[in-house]
C-alpha positions in Angstrom: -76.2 -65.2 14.7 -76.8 -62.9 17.7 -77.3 -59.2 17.3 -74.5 -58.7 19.4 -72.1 -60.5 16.9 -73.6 -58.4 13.9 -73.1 -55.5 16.0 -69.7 -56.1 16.1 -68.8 -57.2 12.6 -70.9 -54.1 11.1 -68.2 -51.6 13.6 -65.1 -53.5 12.4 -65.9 -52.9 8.8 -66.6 -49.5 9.2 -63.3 -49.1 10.7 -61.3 -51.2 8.0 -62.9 -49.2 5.2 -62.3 -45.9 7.3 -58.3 -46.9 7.4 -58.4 -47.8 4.1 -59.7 -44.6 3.6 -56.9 -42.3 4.9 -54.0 -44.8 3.7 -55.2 -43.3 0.4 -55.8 -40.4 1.5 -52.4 -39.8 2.7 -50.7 -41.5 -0.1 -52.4 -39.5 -2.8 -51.0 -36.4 -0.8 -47.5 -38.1 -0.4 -47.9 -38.3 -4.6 -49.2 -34.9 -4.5 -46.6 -33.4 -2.9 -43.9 -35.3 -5.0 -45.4 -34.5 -7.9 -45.2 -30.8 -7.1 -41.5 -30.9 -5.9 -40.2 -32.5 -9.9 -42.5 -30.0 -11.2 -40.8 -27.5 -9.6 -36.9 -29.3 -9.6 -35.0 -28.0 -12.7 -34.8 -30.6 -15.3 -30.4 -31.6 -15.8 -30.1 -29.4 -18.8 -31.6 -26.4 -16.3 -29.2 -27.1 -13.7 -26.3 -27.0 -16.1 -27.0 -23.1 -17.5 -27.7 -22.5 -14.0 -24.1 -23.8 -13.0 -22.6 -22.1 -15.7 -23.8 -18.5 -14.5 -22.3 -19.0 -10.9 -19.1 -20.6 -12.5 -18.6 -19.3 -16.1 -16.1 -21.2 -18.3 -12.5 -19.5 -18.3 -12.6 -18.1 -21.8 -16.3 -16.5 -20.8 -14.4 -15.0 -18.0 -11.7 -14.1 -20.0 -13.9 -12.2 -22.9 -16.2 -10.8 -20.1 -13.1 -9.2 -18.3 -11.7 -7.9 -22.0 -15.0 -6.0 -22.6 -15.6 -4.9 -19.0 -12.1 -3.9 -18.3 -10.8 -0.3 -18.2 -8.6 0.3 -21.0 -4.7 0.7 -19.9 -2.8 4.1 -20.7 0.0 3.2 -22.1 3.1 4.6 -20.3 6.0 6.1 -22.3 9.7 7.0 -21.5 11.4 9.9 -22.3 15.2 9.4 -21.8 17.6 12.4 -21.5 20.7 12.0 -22.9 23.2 14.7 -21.5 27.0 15.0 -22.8 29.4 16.6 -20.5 32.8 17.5 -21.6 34.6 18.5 -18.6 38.6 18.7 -18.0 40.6 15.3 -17.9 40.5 13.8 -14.7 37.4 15.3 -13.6 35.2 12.8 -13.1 37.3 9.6 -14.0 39.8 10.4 -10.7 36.8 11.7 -8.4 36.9 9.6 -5.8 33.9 12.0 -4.4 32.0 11.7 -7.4 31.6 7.7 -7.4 31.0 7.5 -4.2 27.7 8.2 -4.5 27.2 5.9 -7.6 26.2 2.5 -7.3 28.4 0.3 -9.3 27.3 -2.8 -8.0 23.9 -2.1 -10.0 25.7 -3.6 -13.4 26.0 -7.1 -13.8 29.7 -8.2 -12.6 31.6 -9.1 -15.6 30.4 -6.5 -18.0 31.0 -3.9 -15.8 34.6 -5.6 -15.1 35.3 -6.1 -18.9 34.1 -2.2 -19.7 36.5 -0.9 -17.1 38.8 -2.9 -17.9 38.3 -1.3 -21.4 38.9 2.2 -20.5 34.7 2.7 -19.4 33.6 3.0 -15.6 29.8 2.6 -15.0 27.3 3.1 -12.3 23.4 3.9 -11.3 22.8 6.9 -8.9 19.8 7.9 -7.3 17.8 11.1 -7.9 18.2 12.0 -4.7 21.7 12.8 -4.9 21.6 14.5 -8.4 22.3 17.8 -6.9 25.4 16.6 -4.8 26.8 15.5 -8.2 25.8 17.9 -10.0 27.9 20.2 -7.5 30.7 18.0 -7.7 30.7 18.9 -11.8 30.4 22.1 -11.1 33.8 22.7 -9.5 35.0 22.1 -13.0 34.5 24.0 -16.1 31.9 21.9 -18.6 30.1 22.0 -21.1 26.4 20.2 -21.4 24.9 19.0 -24.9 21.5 17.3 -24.5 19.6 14.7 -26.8 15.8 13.1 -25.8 14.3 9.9 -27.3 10.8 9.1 -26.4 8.6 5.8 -27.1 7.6 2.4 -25.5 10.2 0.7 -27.5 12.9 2.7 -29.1 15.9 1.1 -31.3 19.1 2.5 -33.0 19.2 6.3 -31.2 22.8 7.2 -31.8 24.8 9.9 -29.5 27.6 11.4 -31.2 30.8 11.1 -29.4 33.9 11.8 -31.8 33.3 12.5 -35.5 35.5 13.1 -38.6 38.4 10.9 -37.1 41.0 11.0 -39.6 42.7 8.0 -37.8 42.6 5.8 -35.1 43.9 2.3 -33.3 41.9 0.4 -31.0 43.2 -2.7 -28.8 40.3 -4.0 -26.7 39.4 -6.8 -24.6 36.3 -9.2 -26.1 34.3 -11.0 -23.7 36.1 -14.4 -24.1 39.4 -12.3 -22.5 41.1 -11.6 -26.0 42.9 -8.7 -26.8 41.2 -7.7 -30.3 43.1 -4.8 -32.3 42.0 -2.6 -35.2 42.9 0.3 -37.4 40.2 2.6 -38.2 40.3 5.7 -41.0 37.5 8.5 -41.8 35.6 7.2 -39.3 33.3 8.3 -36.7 32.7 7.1 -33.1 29.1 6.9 -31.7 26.9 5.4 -28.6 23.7 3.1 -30.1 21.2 3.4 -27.9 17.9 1.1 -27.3 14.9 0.8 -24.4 11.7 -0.4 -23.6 10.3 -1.3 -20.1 11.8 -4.0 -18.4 10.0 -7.6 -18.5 8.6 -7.7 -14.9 10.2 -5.0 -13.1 7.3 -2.1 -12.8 8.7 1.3 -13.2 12.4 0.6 -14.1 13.1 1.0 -18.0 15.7 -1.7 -19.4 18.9 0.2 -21.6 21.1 -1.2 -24.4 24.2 0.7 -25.2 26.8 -0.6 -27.6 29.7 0.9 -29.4 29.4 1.9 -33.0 32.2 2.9 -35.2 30.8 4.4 -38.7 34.0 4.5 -41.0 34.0 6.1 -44.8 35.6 3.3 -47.2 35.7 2.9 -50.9 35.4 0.6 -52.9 37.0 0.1 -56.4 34.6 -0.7 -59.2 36.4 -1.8 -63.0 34.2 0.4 -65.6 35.6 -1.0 -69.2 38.5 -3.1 -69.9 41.4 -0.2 -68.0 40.1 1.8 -65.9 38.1 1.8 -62.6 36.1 3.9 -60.1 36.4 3.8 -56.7 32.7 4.7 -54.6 32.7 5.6 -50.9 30.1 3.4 -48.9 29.7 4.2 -45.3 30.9 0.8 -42.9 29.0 0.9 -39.4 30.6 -1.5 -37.2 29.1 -2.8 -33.7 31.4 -3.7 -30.9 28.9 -6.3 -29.2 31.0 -7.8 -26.9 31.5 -4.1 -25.2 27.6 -3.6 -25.1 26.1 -2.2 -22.0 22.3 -3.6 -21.3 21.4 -2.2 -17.4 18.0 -1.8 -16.0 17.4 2.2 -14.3 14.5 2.7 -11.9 12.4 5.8 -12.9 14.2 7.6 -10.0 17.5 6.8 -11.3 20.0 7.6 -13.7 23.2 5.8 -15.4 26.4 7.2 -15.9 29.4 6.1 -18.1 32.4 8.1 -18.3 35.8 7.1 -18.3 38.0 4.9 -16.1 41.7 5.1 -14.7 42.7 2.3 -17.6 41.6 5.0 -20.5 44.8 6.4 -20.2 46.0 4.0 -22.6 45.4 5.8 -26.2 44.2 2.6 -27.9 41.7 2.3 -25.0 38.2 1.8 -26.0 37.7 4.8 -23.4 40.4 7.3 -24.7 38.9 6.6 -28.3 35.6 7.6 -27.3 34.9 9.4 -24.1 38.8 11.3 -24.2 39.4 14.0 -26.3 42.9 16.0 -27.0 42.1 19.3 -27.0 44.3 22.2 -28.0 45.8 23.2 -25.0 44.1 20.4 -22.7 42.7 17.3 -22.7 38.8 16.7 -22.3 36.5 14.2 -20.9 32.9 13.3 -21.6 30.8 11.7 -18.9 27.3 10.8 -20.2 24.2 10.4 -18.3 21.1 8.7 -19.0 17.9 9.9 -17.3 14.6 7.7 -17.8 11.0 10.0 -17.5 8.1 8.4 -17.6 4.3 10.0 -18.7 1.4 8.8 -19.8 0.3 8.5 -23.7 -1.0 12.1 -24.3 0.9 14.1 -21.6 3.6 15.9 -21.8 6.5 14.7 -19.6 7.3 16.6 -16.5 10.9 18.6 -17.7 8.9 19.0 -21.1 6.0 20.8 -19.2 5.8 24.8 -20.9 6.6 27.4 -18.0 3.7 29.1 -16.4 3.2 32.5 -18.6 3.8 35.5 -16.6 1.0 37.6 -15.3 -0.8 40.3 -17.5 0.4 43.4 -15.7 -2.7 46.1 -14.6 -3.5 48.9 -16.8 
């Protein structure tokens, strides 16, 4: 073999083993580098808690919004009850006095079936208080008022006509029916009920249904001849003449009678309409909602300021 052949083959085998070489040297860092990058990759278990701190579960969120949340002040109601008794006619032919009341605020047929049984109602607006209230003041009245205060209040009672030694009612129930009944010893009041209204933000939801609370007796045999009789007190709730009417917090509802309480067997003449002795009388009611927070005192209820000291 010539030395130029050796030459050759002793060059080419340096250069395969030098290849050789760096394929492994680059695969070794190819493996390297892998094995770093899953060292440092999050094993599945890692990448699940990580997962769940970007996108908490609902009832995580829920609980962390429960503990981190600001406690809600509860709201309450105050609700004024004021009783006018005014002259006969004052209010129930005022054509200027309703005219500012919104009637349409009550659902249709109840407010058709009250006034059709001898009771007109409406909403008005704080705003026009003071005209009304200078409409009333043309006539002569007398005020009485009556508050009620809680989230959800049940069976407050306003006092319309007591001691009524006798009395007939005729009224129409909600099916259309003319219902009659004869009532002794009785007395005639306003139930009254309220909480918030579901889904209606600052408007306070009213119930209002007739109550007639009658004195009976009843006869109890004690031996074999005689009896005894004991009185027992008989409330009875008109239900199908129940008012239920949702008032904005700048509102306020009114009930009073209407033109058909002229008939004397009128659920409005035995309530609202009262035969005085030298006149008859009236009584318009108005409901006024006042909201405060749990801990303050409502805004009518506020002390006056105190007056100042004077100098020595």
């Amino acid at each position: 073999m010539s030395t130029h052949h050796r030459s050759w083959r002793l060059i080419t085998g340096f250069a395969f083993v030098a290849a050789a070489c760096g394929f492994a040297l680059v695969g070794c860092a190819e493996t390297k580098q892998q094995a770093a990058a899953d060292a440092a990759a999050p094993d599945p278990q890692h990448k699940q808690a990580f997962r769940a701190q970007l996108f908490p579960s609902n009832v995580k969120t829920i609980q962390t919004e429960q503990v981190d949340a600001t406690p809600a002040v509860p709201i309450l109601v105050q609700i004024n009850t004021y009783k006018i008794t005014l002259p006969v006619g004052a209010v129930s032919r005022s054509a200027e006095f309703w005219k500012r009341v919104n009637e349409k605020a009550v659902d249709v047929a109840t407010y058709e079936l009250l006034y059709k049984n001898g009771v007109r109602v409406g909403i008005g607006s704080s705003s026009d208080w003071d005209y009304l209230k200078s409409v009333l003041d043309q006539n002569p009245a007398l005020t009485q008022r009556t508050t009620a205060t809680g989230t959800d209040v049940k069976d407050f009672d306003t006092e319309l006509k007591l001691k009524v030694p006798y009395q007939d009612l005729f009224y129409y129930d909600a099916g259309g029916d003319l219902v009659g009944r004869t009532h002794e010893r009785c007395d005639n009041l306003l139930r009254m009920a309220f909480q918030s209204a579901p889904r209606k933000p600052d408007t306070v939801r009213l119930t209002l249904c007739p109550v007639i609370r009658s004195l009976r007796e009843r006869i109890v045999p004690v031996g074999d001849i005689n009896t005894r009789s004991y009185p027992f007190i008989h409330p009875e709730q008109l239900y199908d003449l129940n008012l239920i009417v949702d008032i904005p917090f700048d509102g306020f509802l009114v009930v009073a009678p209407s033109p058909e309480a002229k008939w004397p067997t009128s659920l409005g003449s035995n309530f609202l309409v009262d035969d005085g002795s030298a006149e008859q009388k009236e009584t318009l009611l108005v409901f006024r909602p006042i909201p405060f927070r749990a801990g303050a005192a409502p805004a009518e209820a506020a002390p006056p300021p105190a007056p100042p000291t004077p100098n020595p």
